[in-house]
DODONU-899635 format. One line per field, with one value per residue: residue number from 1; residue in one letter; chain; x, y, z of N, C-alpha, C, CB in turn. Coordinates in nm, 2 decimals, padded with zeros to 4 digits. Glycine has a CB too. Layout:
# DODONU-899635
pos: [NUM / ...]
code: [A / ...]
unit: [A / ...]
n.px: [X / ...]
n.py: [Y / ...]
n.pz: [Z / ...]
ca.px: [X / ...]
ca.py: [Y / ...]
ca.pz: [Z / ...]
c.px: [X / ...]
c.py: [Y / ...]
c.pz: [Z / ...]
cb.px: [X / ...]
cb.py: [Y / ...]
cb.pz: [Z / ...]
# end
This chain:
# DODONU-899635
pos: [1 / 2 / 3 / 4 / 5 / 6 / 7 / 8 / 9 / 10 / 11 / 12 / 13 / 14 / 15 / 16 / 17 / 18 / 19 / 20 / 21 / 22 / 23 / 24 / 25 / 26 / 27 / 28 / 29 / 30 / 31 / 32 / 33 / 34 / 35 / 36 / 37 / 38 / 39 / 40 / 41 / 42 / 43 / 44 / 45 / 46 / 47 / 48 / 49 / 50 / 51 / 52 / 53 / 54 / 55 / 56 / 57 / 58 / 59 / 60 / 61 / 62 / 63 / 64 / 65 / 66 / 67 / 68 / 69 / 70 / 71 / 72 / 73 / 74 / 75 / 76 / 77 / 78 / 79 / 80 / 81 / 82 / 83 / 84 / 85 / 86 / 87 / 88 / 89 / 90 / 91 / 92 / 93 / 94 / 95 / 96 / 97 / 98 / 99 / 100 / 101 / 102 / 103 / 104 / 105 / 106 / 107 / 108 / 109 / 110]
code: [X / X / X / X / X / X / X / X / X / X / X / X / X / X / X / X / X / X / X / X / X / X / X / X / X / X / X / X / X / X / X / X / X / X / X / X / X / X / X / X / X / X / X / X / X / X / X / X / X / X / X / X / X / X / X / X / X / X / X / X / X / X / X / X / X / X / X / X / X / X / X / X / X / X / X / X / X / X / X / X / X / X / X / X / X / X / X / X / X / X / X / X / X / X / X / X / X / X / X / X / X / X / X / X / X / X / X / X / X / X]
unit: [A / A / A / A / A / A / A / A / A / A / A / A / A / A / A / A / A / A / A / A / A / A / A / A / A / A / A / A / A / A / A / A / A / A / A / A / A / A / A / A / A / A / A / A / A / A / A / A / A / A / A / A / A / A / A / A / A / A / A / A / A / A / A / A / A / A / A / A / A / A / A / A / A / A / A / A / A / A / A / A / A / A / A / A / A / A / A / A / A / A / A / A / A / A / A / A / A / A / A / A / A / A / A / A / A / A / A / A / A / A]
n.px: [03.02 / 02.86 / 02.60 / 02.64 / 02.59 / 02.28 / 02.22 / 02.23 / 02.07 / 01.80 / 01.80 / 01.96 / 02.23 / 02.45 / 02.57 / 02.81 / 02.90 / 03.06 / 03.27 / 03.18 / 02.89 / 02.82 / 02.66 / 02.62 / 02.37 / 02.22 / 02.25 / 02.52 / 02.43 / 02.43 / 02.34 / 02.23 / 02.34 / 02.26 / 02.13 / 02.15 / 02.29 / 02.22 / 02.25 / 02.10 / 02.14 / 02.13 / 02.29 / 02.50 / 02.74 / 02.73 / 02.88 / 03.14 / 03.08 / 02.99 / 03.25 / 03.38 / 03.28 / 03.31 / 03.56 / 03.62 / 03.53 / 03.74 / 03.97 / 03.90 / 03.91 / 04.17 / 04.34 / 04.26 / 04.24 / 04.45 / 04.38 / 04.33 / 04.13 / 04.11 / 03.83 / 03.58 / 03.27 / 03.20 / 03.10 / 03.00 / 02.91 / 02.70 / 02.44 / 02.16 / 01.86 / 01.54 / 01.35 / 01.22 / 01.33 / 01.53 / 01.35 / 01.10 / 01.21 / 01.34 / 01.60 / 01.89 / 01.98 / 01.74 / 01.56 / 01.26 / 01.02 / 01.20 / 01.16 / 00.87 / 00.86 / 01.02 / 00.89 / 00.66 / 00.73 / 00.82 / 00.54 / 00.46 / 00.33 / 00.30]
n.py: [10.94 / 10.74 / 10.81 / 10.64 / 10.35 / 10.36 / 10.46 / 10.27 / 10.06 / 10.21 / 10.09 / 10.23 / 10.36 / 10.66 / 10.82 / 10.95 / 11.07 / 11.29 / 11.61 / 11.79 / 11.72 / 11.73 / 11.93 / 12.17 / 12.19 / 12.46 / 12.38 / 12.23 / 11.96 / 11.69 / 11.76 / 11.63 / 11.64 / 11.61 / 11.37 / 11.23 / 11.02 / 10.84 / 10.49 / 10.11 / 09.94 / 09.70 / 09.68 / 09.62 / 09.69 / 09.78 / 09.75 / 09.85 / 10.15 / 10.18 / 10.15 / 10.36 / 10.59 / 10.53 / 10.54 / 10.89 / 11.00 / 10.93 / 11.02 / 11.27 / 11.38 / 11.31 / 11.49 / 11.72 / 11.77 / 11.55 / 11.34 / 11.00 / 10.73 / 10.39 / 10.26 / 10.20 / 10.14 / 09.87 / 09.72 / 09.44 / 09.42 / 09.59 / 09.56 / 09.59 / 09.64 / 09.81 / 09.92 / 09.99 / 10.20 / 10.26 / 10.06 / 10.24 / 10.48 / 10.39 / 10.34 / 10.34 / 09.99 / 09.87 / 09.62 / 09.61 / 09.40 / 09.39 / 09.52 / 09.54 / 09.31 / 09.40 / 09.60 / 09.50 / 09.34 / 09.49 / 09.62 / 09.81 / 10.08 / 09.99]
n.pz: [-02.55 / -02.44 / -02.59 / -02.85 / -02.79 / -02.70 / -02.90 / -03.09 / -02.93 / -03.04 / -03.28 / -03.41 / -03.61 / -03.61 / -03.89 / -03.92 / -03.67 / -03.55 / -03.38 / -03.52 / -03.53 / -03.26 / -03.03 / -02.76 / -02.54 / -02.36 / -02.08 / -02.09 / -02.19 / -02.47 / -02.75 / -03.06 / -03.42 / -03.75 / -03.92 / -04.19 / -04.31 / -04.17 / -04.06 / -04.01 / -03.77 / -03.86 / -04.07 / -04.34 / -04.31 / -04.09 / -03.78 / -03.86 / -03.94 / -03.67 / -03.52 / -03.62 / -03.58 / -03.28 / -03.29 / -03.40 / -03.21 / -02.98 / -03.07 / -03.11 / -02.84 / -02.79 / -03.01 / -02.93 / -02.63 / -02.52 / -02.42 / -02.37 / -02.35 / -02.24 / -02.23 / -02.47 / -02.62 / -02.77 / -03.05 / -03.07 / -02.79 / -02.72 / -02.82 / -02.71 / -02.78 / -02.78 / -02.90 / -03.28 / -03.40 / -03.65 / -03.88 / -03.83 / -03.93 / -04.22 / -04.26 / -04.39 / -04.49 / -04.41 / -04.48 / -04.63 / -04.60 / -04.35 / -04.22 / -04.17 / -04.01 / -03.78 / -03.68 / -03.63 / -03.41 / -03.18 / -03.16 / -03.34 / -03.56 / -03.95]
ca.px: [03.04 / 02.74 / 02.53 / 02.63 / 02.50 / 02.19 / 02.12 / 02.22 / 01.96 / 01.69 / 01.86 / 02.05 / 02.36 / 02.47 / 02.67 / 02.91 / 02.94 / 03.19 / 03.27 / 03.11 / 02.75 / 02.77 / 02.69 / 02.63 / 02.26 / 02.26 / 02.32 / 02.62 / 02.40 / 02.49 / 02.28 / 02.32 / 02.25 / 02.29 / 02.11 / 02.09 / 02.37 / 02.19 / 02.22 / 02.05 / 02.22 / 02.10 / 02.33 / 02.60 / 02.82 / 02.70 / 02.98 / 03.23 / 03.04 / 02.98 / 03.37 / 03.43 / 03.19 / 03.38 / 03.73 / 03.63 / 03.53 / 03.84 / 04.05 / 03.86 / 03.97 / 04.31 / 04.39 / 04.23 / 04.27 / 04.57 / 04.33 / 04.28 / 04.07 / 04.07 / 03.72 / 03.50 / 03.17 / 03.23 / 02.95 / 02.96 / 02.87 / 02.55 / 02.27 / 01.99 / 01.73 / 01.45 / 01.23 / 01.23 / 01.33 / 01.54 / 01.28 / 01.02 / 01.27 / 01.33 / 01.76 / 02.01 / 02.02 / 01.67 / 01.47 / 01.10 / 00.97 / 01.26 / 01.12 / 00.75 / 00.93 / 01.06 / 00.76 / 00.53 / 00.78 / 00.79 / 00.41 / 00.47 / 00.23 / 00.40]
ca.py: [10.80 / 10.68 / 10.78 / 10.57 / 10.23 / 10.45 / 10.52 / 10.10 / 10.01 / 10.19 / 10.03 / 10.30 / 10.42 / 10.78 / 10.75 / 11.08 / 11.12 / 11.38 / 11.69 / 11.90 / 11.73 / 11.71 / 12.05 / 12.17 / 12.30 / 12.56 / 12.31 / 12.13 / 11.85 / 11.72 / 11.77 / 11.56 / 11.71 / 11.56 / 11.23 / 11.20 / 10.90 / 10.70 / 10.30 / 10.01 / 09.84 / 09.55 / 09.72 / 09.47 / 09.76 / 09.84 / 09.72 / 09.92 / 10.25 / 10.24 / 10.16 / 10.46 / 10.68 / 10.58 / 10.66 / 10.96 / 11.03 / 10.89 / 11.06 / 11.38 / 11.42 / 11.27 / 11.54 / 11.82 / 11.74 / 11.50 / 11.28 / 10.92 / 10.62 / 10.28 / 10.26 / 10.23 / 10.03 / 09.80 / 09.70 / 09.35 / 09.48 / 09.72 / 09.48 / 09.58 / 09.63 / 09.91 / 09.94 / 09.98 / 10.34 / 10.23 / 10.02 / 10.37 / 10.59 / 10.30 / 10.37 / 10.22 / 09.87 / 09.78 / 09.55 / 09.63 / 09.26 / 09.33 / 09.65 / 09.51 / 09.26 / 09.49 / 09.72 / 09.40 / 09.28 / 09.63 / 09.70 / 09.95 / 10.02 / 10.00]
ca.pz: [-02.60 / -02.43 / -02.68 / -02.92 / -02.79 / -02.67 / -03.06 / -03.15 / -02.88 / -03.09 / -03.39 / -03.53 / -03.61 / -03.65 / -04.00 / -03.88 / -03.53 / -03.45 / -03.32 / -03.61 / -03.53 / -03.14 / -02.97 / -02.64 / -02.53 / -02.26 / -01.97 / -02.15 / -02.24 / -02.58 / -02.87 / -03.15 / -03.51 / -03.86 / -03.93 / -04.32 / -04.31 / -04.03 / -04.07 / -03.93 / -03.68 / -03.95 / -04.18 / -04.35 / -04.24 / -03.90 / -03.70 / -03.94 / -03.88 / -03.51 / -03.46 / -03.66 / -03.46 / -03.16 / -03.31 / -03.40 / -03.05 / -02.95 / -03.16 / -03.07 / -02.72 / -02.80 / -03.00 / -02.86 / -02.48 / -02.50 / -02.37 / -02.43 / -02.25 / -02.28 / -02.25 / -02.50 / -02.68 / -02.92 / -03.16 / -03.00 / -02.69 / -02.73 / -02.87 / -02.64 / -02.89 / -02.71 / -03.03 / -03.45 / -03.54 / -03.78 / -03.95 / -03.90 / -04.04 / -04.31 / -04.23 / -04.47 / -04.41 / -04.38 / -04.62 / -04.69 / -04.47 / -04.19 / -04.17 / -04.14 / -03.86 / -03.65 / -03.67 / -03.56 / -03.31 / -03.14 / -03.14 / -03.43 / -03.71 / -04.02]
c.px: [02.93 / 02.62 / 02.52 / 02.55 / 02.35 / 02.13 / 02.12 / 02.11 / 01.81 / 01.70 / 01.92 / 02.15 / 02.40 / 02.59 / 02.77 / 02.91 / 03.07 / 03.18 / 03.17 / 02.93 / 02.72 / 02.77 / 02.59 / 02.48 / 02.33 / 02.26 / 02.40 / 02.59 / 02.41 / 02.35 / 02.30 / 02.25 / 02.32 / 02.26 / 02.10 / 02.17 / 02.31 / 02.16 / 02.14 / 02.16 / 02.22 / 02.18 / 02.43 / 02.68 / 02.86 / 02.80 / 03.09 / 03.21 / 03.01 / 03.16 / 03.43 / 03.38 / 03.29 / 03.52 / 03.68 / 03.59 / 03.69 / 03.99 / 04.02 / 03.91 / 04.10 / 04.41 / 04.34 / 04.27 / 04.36 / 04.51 / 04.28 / 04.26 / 04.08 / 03.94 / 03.65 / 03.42 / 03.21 / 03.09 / 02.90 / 02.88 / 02.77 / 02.44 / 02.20 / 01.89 / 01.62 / 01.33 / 01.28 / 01.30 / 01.41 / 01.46 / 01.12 / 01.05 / 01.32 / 01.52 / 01.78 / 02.06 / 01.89 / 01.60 / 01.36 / 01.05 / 01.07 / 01.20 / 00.99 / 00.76 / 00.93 / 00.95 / 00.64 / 00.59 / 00.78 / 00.63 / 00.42 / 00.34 / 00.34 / 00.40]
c.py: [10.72 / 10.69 / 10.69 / 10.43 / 10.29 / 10.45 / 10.35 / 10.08 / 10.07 / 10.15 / 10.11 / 10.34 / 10.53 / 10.75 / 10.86 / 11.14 / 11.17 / 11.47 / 11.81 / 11.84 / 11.71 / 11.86 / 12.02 / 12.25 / 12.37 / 12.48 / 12.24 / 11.99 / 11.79 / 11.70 / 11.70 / 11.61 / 11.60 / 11.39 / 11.15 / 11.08 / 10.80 / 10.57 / 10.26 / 09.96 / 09.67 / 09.53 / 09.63 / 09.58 / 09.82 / 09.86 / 09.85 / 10.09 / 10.32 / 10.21 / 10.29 / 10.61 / 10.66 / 10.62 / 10.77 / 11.06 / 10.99 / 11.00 / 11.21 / 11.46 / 11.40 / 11.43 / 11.75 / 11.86 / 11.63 / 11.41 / 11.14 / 10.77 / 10.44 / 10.21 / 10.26 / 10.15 / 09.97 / 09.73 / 09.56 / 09.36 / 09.52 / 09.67 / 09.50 / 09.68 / 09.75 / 09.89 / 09.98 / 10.08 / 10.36 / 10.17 / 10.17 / 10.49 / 10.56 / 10.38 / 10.33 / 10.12 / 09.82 / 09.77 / 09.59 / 09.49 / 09.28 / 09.47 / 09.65 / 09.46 / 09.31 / 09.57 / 09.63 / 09.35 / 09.39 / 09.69 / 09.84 / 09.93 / 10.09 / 10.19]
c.pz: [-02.56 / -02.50 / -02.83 / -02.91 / -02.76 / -02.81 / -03.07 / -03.10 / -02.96 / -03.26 / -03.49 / -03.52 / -03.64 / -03.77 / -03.98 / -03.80 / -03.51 / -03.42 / -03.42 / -03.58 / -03.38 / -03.11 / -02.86 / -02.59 / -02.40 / -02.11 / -02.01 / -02.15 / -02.38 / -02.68 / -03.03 / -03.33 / -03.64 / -03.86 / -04.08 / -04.33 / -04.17 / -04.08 / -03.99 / -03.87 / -03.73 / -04.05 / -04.21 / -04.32 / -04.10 / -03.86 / -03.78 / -03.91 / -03.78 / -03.49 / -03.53 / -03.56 / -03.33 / -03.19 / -03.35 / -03.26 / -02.97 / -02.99 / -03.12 / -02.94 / -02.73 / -02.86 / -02.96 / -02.67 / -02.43 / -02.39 / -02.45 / -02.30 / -02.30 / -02.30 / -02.33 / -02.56 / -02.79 / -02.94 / -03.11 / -02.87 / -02.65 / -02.75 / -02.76 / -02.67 / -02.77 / -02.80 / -03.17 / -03.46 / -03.65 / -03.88 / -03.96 / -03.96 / -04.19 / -04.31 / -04.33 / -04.42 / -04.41 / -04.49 / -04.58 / -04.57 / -04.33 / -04.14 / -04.09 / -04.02 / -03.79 / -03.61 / -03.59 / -03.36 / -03.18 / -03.11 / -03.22 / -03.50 / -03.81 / -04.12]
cb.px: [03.17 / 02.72 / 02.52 / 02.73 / 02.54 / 02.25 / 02.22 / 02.33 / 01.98 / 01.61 / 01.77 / 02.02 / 02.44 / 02.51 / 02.61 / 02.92 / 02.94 / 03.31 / 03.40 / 03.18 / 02.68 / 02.87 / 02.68 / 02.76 / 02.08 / 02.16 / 02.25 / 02.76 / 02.30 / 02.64 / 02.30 / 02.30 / 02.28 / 02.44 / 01.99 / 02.09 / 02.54 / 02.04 / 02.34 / 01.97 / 02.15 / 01.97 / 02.35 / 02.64 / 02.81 / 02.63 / 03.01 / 03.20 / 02.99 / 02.85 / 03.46 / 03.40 / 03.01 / 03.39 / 03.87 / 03.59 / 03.40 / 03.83 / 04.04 / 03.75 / 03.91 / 04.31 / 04.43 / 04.10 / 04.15 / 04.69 / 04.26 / 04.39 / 03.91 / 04.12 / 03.68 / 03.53 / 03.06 / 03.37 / 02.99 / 03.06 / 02.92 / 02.55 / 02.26 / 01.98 / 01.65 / 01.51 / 01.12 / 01.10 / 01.36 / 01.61 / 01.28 / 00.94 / 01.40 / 01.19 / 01.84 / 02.14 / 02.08 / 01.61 / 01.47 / 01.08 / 01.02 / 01.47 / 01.12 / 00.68 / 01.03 / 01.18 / 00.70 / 00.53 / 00.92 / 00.85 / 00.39 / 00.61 / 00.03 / 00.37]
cb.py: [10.75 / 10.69 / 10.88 / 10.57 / 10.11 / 10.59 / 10.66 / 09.97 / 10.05 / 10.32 / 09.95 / 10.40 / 10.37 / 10.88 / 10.74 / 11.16 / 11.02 / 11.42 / 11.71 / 11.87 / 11.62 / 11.61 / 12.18 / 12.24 / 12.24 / 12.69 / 12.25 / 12.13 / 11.84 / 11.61 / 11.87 / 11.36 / 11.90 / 11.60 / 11.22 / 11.31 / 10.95 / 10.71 / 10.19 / 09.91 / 09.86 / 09.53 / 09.84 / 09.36 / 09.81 / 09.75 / 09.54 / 09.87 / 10.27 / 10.12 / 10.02 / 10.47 / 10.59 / 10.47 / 10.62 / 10.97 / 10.93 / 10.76 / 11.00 / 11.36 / 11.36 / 11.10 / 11.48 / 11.81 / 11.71 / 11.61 / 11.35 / 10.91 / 10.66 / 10.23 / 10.31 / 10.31 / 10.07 / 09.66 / 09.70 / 09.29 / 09.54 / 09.84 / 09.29 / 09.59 / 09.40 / 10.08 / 10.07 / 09.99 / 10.47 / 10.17 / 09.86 / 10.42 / 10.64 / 10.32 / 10.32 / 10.27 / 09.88 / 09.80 / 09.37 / 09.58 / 09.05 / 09.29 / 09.74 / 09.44 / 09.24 / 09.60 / 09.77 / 09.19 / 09.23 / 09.72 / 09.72 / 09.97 / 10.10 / 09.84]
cb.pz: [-02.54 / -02.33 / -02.69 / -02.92 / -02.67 / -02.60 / -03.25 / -03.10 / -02.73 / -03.06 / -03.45 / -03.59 / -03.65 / -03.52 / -04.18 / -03.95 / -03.45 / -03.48 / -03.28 / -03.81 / -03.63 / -03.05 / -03.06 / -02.61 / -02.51 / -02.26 / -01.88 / -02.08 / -02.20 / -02.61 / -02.89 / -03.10 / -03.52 / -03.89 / -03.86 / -04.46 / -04.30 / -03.94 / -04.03 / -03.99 / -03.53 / -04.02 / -04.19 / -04.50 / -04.28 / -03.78 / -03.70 / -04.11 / -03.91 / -03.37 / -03.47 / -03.83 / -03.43 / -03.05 / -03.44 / -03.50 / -02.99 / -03.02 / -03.31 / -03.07 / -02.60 / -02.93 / -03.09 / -02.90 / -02.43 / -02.46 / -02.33 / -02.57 / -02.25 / -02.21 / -02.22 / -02.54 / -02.70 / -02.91 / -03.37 / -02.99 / -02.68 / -02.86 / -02.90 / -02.46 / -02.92 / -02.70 / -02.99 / -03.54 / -03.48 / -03.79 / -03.88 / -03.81 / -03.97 / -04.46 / -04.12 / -04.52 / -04.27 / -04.26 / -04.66 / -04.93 / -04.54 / -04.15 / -04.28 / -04.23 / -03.83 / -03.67 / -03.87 / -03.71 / -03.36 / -03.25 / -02.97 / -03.54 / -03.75 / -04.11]
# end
């Protein structure tokens, strides 16, 4: 679950975070695979797609491990911005100038 704000902070959002794209390298650190649905965290959806991301995390341990937390990030929450890589992967969500923005604001080249 802590990767979620972890990806917001470099402005993206995993568009299908669940158990089918999390796996396990050989010290049970998690691996995260499948990025072709990645948003901006600029996206007019954002918020909509990171609260899905955590219910399906949610929902994942609930029914597999009859496990469930009160805990978890909400999209209000996460804004601390690191650097562009939504705007250098050009995500869904980002305009052409906010892209150049972020890229200036960051010390990117475009």
């Amino acid at each position: 679950m802590n990767l979620l704000p972890k990806f917001a902070g470099h402005g993206v959002i995993h568009g299908d975070f669940n158990d089918f794209n999390i796996m396990l390298d050989d010290d049970d650190n998690p691996v995260i695979i499948y990025f072709p649905q990645m948003v901006s965290t600029a996206h007019t959806e954002a918020n909509m797609f990171f609260e899905r991301n955590v219910n399906y995390v949610k929902e994942f341990f609930k029914r597999w491990f009859e496990y469930e937390s009160a805990l978890a990030p909400a999209f209000d929450d996460i804004y601390n911005r690191v650097d562009a890589l939504d705007a250098e992967v050009a995500a869904s969500g980002v305009i052409k100038q906010m892209g150049k923005d972020l890229c200036l604001e960051y010390g990117m080249d475009e």
